[in-house]
C-alpha positions, -999 to 999 in steps of 0.1 A, spaced: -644 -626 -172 -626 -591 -175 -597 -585 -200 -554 -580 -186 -561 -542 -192 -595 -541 -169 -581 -557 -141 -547 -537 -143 -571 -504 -143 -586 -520 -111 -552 -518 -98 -543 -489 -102 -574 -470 -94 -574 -488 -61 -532 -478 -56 -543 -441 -63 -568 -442 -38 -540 -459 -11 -514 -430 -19 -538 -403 -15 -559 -417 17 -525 -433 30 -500 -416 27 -482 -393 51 -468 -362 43 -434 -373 38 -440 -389 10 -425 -422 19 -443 -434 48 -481 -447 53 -509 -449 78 -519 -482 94 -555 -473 87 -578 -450 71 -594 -432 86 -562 -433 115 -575 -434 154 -555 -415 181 -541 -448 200 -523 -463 174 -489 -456 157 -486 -427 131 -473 -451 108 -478 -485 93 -465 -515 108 -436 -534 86 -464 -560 76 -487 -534 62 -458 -519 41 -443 -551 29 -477 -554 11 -474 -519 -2 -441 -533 -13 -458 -562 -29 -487 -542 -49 -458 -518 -64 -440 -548 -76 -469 -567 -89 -476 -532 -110 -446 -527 -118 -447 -565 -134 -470 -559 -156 -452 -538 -178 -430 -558 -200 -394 -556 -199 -372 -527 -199 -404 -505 -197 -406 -511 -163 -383 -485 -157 -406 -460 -176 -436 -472 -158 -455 -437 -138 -451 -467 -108 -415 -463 -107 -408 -431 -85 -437 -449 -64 -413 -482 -65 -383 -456 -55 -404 -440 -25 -413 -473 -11 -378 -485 -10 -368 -453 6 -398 -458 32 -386 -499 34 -350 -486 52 -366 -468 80 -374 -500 98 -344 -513 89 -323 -520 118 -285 -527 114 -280 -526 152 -290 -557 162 -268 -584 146 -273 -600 122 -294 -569 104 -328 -574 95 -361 -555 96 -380 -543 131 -419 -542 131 -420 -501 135 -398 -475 119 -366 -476 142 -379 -437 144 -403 -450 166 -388 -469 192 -369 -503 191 -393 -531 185 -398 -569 176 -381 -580 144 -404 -606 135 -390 -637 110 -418 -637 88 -423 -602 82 -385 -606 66 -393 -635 44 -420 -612 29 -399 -580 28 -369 -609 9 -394 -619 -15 -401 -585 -21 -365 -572 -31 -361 -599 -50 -395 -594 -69 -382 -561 -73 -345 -574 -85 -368 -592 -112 -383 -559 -123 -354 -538 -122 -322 -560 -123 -309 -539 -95 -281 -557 -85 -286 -541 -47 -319 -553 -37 -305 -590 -47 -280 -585 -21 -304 -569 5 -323 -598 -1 -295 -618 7 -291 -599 39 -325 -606 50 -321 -638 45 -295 -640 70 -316 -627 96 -342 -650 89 -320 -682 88 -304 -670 122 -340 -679 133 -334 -719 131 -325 -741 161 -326 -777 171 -357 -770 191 -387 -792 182 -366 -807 155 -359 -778 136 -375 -747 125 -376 -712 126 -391 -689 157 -420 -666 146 -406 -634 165 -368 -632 176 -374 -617 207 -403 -642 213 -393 -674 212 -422 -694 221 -437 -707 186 -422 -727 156 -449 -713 128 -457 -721 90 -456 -684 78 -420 -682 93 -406 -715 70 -428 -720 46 -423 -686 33 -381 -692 46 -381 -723 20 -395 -700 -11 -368 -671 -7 -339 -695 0 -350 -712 -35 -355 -678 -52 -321 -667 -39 -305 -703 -57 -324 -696 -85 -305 -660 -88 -273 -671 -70 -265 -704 -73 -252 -709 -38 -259 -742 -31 -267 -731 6 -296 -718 2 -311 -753 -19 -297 -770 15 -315 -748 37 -346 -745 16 -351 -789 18 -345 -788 55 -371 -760 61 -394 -777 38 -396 -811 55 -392 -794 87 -428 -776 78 -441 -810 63 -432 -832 90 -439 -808 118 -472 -788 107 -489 -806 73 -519 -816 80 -533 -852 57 -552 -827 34 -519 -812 27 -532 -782 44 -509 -763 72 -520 -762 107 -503 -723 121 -485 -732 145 -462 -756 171 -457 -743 208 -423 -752 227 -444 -776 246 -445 -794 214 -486 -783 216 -498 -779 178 -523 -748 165 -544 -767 146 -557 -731 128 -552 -734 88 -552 -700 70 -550 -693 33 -516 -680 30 -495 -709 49 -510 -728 20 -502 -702 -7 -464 -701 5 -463 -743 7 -475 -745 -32 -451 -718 -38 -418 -740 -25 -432 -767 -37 -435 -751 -75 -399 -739 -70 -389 -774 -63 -402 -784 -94 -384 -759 -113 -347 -765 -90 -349 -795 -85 -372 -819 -109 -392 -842 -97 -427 -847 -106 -437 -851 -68 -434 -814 -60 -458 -807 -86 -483 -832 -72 -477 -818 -39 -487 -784 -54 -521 -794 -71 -529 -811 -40 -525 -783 -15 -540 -761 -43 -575 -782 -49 -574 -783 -8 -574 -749 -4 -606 -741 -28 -623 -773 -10 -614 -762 27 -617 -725 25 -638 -712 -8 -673 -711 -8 -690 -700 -41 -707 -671 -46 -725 -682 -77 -715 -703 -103 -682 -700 -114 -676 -674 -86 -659 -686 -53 -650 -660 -22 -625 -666 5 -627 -663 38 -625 -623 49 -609 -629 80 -573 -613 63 -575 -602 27 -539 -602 26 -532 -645 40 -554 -646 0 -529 -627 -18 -505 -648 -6 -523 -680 -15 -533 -663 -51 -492 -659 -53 -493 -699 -52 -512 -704 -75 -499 -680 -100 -466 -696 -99 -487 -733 -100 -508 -716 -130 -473 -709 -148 -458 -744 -148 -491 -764 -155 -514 -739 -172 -545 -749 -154 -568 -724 -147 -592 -746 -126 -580 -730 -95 -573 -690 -100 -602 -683 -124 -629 -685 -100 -607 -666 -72 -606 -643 -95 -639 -643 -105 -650 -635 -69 -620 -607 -70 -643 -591 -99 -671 -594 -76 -658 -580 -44 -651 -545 -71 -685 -546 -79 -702 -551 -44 -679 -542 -20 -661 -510 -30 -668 -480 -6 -674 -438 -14 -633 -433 -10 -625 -464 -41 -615 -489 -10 -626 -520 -8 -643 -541 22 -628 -571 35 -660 -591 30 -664 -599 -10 -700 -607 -12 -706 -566 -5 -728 -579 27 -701 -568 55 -691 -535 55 -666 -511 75 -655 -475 75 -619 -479 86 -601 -497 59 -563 -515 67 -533 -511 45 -521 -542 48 -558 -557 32 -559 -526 4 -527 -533 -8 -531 -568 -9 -561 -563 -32 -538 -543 -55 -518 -570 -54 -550 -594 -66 -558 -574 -94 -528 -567 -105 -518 -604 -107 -554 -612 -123 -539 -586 -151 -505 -610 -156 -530 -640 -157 -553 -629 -180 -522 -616 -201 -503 -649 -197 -540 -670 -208 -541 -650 -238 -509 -659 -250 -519 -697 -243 -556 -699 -253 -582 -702 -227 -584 -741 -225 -546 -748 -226 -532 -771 -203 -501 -783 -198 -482 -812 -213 -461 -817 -182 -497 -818 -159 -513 -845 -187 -480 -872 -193 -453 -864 -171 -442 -889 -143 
């Protein structure tokens, strides 16, 4: 087990190496892929940046209070934000974000790539109190919401200009900004919107394990595909229903989707160690999210210390020349190119096993929970 200071190192060493392999020359925008090929887009895809978004912010977080603001990360922070508006498009009604630069051409304005970029601002609201990305998250959400219709029995579309599938990374991840938005807000709303969304994705796309299956086609036809971040953003609501909203259910519902997701996708690496699947680093940030904010209520550390563990052992094996790290942890699969979206993501890993390891300090190793022991 490393120490909060280690794995924050980890971080940034590996955000150094993004900037300078990464980054254009404007200074704001990034490259898909290191190295870049001549057929794709000079720039990143929305998706890739969000997570750029994601590692600033999980940085940024792990300097305590008003320091934040004095972190070296902060002009970073600023850039990003500056990049973020260039794919902004305020055309289209209601505004949200398109899936290239609008510099580029006019293209898909997908709903999930807004629920990410939402959680984002208001991530960064949380580290800043910046009173305008609260209301840019707001706006987003607008977009995203405009996604909902009767179809299927609810639900949001994936892409709004292709309205074919219903998935779980378009409401899952819907439900866990409309509860973040009530926590800041109030608006009573967004708690309305969030429980219809979240029995929407249970009813129409929970599998018995508590597992998500991707996907429901207009033919009512379900994807039965189950990918680690569908169930990161489900333990997610369902932790923020426990905080809203009471109930001892939605933290049930959380440990169970949580001890299904080490069971159905983790395979251990040695003792202690378990790896996930290498398909997309980034759907593993998303479930490590889940489980921080599971890890914060109940203080178990059953679930994210052997993720993390296999996090420390994807640095060791599977780091190339350039500092970037291969999607494979074991160090057995390697690649030259490297993807944004999957280096920042692992940013995002370390930089959230740094909060952990800070937050099991204050607690002591074996603490657990009251409320996970008596409650209910």
């Amino acid at each position: 087990m490393i120490e909060a200071a280690q794995a924050l190192e980890r971080a940034e060493r590996l955000m150094r190496a993004i900037i300078r392999l990464f980054r254009r020359r404007d200074r704001v925008l990034y490259r898909e892929h290191y190295p870049g090929a001549e057929d794709e887009f000079p720039v990143s895809y929305l998706w890739s940046y969000s997570a750029l978004f994601s590692a600033v912010n999980a940085l940024l977080k792990c300097h305590a209070g008003g320091s934040r603001r004095g972190s070296s990360w902060f002009p970073v922070f600023g850039n990003v934000l500056k990049g973020l508006a260039c794919y902004r498009d305020a055309v289209r009604e209601p505004a949200g974000y398109q899936d290239l630069p609008i510099s580029q051409r006019v293209s898909d304005r997908y709903y999930d790539d807004n629920c990410w970029v939402a959680m984002e601002d208001i991530n960064g609201y949380e580290n800043t109190r910046d009173p305008g990305l609260l209301a840019n998250a707001e706006e987003t959400y607008r977009f995203i919401a405009s996604g909902w219709t009767d179809e299927l029995g609810g639900g949001i579309y994936w892409c709004e200009q292709k309205k074919a599938t219903k998935n779980a990374c378009s409401n899952a991840p819907a439900a866990v900004v409309a509860l973040r938005l009530f926590r800041h807000c109030g608006n009573r709303r967004y708690m309305d919107d969030a429980r219809r969304l979240y029995e929407w994705t249970r009813q129409a796309l929970q599998d018995e394990d508590g597992l998500l299956f991707d996907h429901v086609g207009k033919d009512g036809t379900i994807d039965p595909t189950k990918y680690t971040y569908n169930a990161g953003a489900m333990i997610s609501a369902s932790c923020l229903f426990h905080e809203c909203a009471g109930g001892r259910e939605y933290l049930q519902e959380a440990e169970r989707i949580a001890e299904a997701s080490l069971r159905h996708f983790g395979f251990q690496q040695a003792p202690g160690v378990v790896l996930l699947p290498s398909v997309n680093v980034w759907f593993n940030a998303v479930l490590v999210r889940g489980l921080m904010d599971l890890y914060a209520i109940n203080g178990d550390p059953s679930w994210l210390d052997p993720l993390f563990a296999g996090a420390d052992h994807a640095w060791e094996k599977a780091r190339d020349a350039q500092g970037l790290l291969n999607a494979d942890w074991s160090g057995q699969e390697t690649s030259r190119r490297k993807w944004l979206l999957e280096q920042a993501s692992m940013v995002e890993i370390y930089a959230t096993e740094a909060s952990y390891r800070e937050l099991q300090r204050h607690r002591g190793r074996g603490f657990r929970a009251r409320i996970s022991r008596d409650a209910g």
